[in-house]
C-alpha positions as CSV (number, residue, x, y, z in Angstrom):
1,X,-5.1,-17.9,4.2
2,X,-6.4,-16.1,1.0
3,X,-5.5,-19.5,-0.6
4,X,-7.6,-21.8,1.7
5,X,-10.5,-19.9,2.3
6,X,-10.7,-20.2,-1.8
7,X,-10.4,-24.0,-1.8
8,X,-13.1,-24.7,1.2
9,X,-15.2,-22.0,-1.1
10,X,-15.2,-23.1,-4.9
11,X,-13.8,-26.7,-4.1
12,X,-15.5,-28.0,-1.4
13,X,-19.0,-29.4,-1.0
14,X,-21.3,-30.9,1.5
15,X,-19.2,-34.4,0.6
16,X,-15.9,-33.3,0.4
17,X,-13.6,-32.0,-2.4
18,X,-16.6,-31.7,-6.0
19,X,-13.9,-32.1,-8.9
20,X,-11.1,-29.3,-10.1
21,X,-11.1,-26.0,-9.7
22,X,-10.7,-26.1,-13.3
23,X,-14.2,-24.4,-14.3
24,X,-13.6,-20.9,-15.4
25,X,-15.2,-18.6,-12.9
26,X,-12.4,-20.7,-10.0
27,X,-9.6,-20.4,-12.4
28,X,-10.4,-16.6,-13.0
29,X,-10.5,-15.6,-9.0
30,X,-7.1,-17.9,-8.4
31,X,-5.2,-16.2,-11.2
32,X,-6.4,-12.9,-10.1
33,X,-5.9,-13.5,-6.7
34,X,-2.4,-14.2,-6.5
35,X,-1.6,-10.8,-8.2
36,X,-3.5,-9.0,-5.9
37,X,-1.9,-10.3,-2.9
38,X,1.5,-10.1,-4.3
39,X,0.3,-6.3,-5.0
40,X,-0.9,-5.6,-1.3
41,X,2.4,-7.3,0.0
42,X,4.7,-4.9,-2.0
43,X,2.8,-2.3,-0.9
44,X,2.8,-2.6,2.5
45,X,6.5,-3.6,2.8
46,X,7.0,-0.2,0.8
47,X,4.8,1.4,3.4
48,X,6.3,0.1,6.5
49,X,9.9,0.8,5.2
50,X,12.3,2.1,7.9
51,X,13.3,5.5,5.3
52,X,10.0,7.1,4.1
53,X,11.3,9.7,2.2
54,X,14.5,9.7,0.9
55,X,16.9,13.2,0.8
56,X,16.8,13.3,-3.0
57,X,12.9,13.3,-3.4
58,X,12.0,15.8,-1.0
59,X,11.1,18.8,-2.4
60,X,13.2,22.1,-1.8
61,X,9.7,23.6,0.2
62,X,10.5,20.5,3.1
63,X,13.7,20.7,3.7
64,X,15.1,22.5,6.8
65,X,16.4,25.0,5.5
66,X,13.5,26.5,3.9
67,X,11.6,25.6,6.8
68,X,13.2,27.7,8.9
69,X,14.0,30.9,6.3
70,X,9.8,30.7,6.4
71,X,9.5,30.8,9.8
72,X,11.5,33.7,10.3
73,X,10.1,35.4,7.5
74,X,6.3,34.9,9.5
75,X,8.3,36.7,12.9
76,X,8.8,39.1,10.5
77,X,5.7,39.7,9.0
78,X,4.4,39.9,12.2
79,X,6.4,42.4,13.8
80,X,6.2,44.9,10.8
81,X,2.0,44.6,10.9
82,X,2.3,45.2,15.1
């Protein structure tokens, strides 16, 4: 889309296709272009992976272990201050 949209823009006139887009300014936003949408691609198909957050990178405060050693430690807290 990102593609057409840029040809009907910078190549297209009133009488149909006006020479290349071999001037400077269209060769700059087509180069640049294609990086950015590879870029957004890769990171949305990293964002919409099935596994978020892998076992290995999770830090020792999130895992369920030390989830639930804090939670008793708050029932405890709280019954000593009642």
């Amino acid at each position: 889309m990102s593609i057409e949209t840029t040809f009907m823009k910078y190549s297209h006139g009133k009488k149909g296709t006006i020479c290349s887009t071999l001037k400077p300014e269209a060769r700059k936003f087509w180069s640049l272009s294609l990086n950015i949408c590879s870029r957004m691609e890769e990171d949305l198909r990293e964002m919409s992976s099935v596994i978020l957050v892998d076992a290995d990178e999770q830090h020792n405060e999130e895992k369920r272990g030390r989830i639930k050693a804090d939670a008793k430690d708050k029932v405890n807290i709280r019954s000593k201050s009642t």
